[in-house]
C-alpha positions in Angstrom: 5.7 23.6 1.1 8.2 25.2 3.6 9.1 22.0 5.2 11.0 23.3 7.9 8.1 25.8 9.2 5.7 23.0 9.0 7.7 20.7 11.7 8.5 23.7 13.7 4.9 24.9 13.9 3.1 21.7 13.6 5.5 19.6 15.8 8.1 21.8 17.5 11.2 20.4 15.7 14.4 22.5 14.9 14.8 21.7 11.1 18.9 21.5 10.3 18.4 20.0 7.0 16.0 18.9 3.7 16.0 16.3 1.3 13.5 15.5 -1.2 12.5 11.7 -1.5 11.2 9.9 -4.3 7.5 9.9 -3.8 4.7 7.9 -4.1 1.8 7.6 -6.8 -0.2 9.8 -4.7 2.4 11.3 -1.8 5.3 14.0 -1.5 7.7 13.0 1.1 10.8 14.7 2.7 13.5 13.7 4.4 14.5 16.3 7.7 17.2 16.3 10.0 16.1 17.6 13.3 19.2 17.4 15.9 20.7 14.1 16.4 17.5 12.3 14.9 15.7 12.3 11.1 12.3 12.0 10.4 10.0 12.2 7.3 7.5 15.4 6.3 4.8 13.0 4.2 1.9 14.9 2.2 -1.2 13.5 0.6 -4.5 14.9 -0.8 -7.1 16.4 1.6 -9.5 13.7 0.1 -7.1 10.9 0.7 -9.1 8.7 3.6 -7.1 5.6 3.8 -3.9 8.2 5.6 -4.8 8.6 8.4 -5.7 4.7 9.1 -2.8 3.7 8.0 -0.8 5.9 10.5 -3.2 4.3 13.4 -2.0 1.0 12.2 1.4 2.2 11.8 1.4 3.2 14.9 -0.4 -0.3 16.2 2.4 -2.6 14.4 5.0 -0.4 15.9 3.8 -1.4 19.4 3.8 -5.4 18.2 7.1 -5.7 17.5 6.9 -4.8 13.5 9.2 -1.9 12.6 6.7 0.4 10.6 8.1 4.1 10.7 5.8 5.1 13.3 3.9 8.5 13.2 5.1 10.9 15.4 2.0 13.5 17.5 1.8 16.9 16.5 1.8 19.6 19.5 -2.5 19.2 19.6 -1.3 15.9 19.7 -3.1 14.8 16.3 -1.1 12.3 13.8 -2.4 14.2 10.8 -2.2 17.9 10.9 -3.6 20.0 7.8 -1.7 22.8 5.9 -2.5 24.3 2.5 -5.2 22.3 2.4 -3.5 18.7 2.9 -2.9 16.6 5.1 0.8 16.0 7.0 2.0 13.8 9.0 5.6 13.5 9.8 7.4 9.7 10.6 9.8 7.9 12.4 12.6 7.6 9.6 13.6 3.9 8.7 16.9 3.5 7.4 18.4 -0.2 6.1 18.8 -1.9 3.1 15.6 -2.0 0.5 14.9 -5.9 0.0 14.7 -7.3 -3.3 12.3 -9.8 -5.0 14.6 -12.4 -4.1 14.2 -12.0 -0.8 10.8 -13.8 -0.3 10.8 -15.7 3.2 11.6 -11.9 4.6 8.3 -10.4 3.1 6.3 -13.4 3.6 7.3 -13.4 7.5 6.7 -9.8 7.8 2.9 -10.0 6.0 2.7 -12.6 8.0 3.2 -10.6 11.3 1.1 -8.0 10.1 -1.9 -9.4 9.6 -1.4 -11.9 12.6 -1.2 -8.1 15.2 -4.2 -6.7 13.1 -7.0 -8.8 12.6 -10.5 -8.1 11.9 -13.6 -9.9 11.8 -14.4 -11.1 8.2 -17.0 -8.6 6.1 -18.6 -8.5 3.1 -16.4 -8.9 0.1 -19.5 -7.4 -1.9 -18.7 -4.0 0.0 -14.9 -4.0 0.0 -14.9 -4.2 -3.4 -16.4 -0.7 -3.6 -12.6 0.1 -3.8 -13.2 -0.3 -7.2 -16.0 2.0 -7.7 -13.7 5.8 -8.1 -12.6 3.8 -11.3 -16.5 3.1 -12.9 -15.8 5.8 -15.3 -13.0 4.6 -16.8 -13.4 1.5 -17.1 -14.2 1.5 -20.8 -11.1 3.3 -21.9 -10.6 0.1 -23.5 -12.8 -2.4 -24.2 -11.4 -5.3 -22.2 -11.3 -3.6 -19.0 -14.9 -3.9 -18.1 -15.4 -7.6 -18.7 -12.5 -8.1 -16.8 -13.0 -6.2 -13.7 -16.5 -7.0 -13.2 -15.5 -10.8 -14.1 -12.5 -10.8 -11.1 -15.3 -8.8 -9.0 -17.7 -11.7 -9.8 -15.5 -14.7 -8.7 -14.3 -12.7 -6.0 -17.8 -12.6 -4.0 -18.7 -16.3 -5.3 -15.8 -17.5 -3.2 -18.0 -16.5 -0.1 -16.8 -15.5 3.6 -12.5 -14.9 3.5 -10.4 -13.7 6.3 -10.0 -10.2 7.4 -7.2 -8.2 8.6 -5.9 -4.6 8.2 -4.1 -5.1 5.3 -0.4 -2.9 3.9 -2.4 -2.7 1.0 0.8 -2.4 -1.3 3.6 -4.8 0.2 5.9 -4.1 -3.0 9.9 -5.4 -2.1 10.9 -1.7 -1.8 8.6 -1.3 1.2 10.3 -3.8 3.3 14.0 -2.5 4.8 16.1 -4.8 6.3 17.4 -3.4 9.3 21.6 -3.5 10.8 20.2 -6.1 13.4 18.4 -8.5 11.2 14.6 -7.4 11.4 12.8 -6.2 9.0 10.8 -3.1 9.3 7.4 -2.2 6.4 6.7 1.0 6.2 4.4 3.0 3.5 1.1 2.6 5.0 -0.8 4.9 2.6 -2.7 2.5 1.1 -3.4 0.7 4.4 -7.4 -0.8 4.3 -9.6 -3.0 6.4 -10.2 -5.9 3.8 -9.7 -9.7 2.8 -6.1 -10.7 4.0 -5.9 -12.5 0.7 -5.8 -9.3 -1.2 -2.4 -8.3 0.7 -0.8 -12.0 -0.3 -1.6 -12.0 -4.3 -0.3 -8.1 -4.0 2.7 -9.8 -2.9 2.9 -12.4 -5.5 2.8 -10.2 -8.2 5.7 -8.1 -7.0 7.8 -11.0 -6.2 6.6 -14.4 -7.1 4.7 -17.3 -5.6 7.7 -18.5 -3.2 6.7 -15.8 -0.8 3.4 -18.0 0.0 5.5 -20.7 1.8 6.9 -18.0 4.0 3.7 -16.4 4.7 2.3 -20.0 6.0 4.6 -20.6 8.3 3.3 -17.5 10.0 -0.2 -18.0 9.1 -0.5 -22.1 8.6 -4.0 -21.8 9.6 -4.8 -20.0 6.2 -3.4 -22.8 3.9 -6.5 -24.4 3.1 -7.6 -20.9 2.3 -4.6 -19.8 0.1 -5.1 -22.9 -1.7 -8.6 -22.4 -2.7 -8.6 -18.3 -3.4 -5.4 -17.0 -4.6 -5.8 -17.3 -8.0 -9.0 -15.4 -7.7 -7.8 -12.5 -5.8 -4.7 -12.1 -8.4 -7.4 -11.8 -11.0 -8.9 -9.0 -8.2 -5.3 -6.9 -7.8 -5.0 -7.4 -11.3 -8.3 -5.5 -11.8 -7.5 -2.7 -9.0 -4.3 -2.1 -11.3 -5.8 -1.8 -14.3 -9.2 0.2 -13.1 -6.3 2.7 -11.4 -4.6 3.3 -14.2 -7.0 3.3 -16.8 -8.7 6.2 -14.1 -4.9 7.8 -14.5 -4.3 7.9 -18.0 -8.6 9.4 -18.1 -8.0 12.3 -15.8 -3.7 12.5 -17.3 -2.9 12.3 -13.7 0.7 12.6 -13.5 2.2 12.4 -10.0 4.9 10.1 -8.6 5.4 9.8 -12.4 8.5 10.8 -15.2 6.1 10.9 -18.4 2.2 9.5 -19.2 4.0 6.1 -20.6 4.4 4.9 -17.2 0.6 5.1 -16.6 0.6 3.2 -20.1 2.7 0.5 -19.0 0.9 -0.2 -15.5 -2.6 -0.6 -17.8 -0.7 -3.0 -20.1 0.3 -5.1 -17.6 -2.7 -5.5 -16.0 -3.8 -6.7 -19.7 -0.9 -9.0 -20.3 -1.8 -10.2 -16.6 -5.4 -10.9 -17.6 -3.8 -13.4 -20.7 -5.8 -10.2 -23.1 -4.6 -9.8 -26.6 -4.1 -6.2 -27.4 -6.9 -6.2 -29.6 -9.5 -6.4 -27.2 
């Protein structure tokens, strides 16, 4: 993609410079420098339908008070434009420090903001977990994936009614940036979803441990009784989403955001070893 027609046509920006970024599973992103100010080119799928509601909420957060790498309007004044047969947008760049694991009261704050500026009115878990359902085909690449998806789905609606917010959707460390003033900003919205808010706090767990809970409290104290009752259900659930993603990976040897297939491998045996499943099942 010719990065520096696409912000010139699509948002009337004077490209000076282009750098490649590391991408995402399912994203190409570029760094530009456009005068005195730099901003990300970000590419997806034309089938990808959780983009542009996470630039909406993007550009929601931004307006609360949480740093988020806010989507800039195209000259129709659209967040998404389509070229080539994808769909564009280009960002607010965020610059700062990555955080680490470590740094667990920061991402539980930040969560805790997000979900406090976005929430929804609870649904039907039943029906969020159709999130699942792109996956169906592969879920017998192995034979302990079925039992244990459909098992994390079943616990998942027994629980009953959860709360609801627009969720990150994948609050790994490397998605918070700690900024020269103190704040931190989460950006990465493209797997941004209206869903259970739990979902968002056991994907934080798992990337960076169960001290991040306390953090998140503070925020959201009103969900402790909550927290205490579901979380080790909806790990099961992001446990299942990982291993129903990259068992539909490794099925349709889908590469991107990737060095070599091992990687899918490892993400699928994780979600195993996260299940407590010997590799003989």
């Amino acid at each position: 993609m010719d990065v520096a027609e696409v912000l010139r046509e699509h948002w009337d920006l004077k490209v000076s410079g282009v750098e490649v970024l590391t991408g995402g599973m399912n994203s190409a992103t570029w760094l530009a420098v456009c005068g005195s100010e730099r901003v990300v080119l970000k590419v997806v799928g034309a089938g990808d339908v959780a983009f542009e509601p996470g630039l909406e909420l993007a550009v929601r957060l931004d307006d609360a008070g949480v740093i988020s790498g806010r989507p800039r309007v195209s000259k129709r004044g659209r967040l998404v434009e389509r070229v080539d047969g994808r769909q564009v947008a280009v960002l607010d760049f965020v610059d700062g420090e990555e955080l680490a694991p470590s740094d667990q009261v920061e991402i539980g704050d930040v969560l805790g903001r997000v979900h406090s500026a976005a929430p929804l009115a609870s649904g039907e878990t039943a029906d969020w977990l159709g999130l699942l359902l792109p996956f169906e085909e592969s879920l017998d690449l192995a034979p302990w994936i079925r039992p244990a998806v459909e098992g994390a789905v079943a616990d998942a609606i027994a629980l009953g009614p959860v709360s609801w917010a627009w969720l990150h959707g994948d609050p790994a460390a490397e998605a918070f940036r700690r900024q020269a003033d103190g704040r931190v900003a989460l950006i990465d919205w493209g797997s941004a979803m209206r869903g259970p808010i739990l979902y968002d706090v056991a994907s934080a767990v798992i990337y960076v441990g169960r001290d991040v809970v306390p953090a998140y409290l503070e925020r959201r104290p009103d969900l402790t009784d909550e927290i205490d009752r579901c979380l080790d259900v909806f790990l099961r659930v992001r446990y299942a989403v990982q291993a129903g993603y990259f068992a539909w990976r490794i099925s349709t040897n889908l590469l991107t955001g990737i060095s070599s297939p091992a990687e899918n491998q490892k993400g699928l045996e994780d979600a195993r070893r996260s299940f407590g499943i010997g590799r003989d099942r």
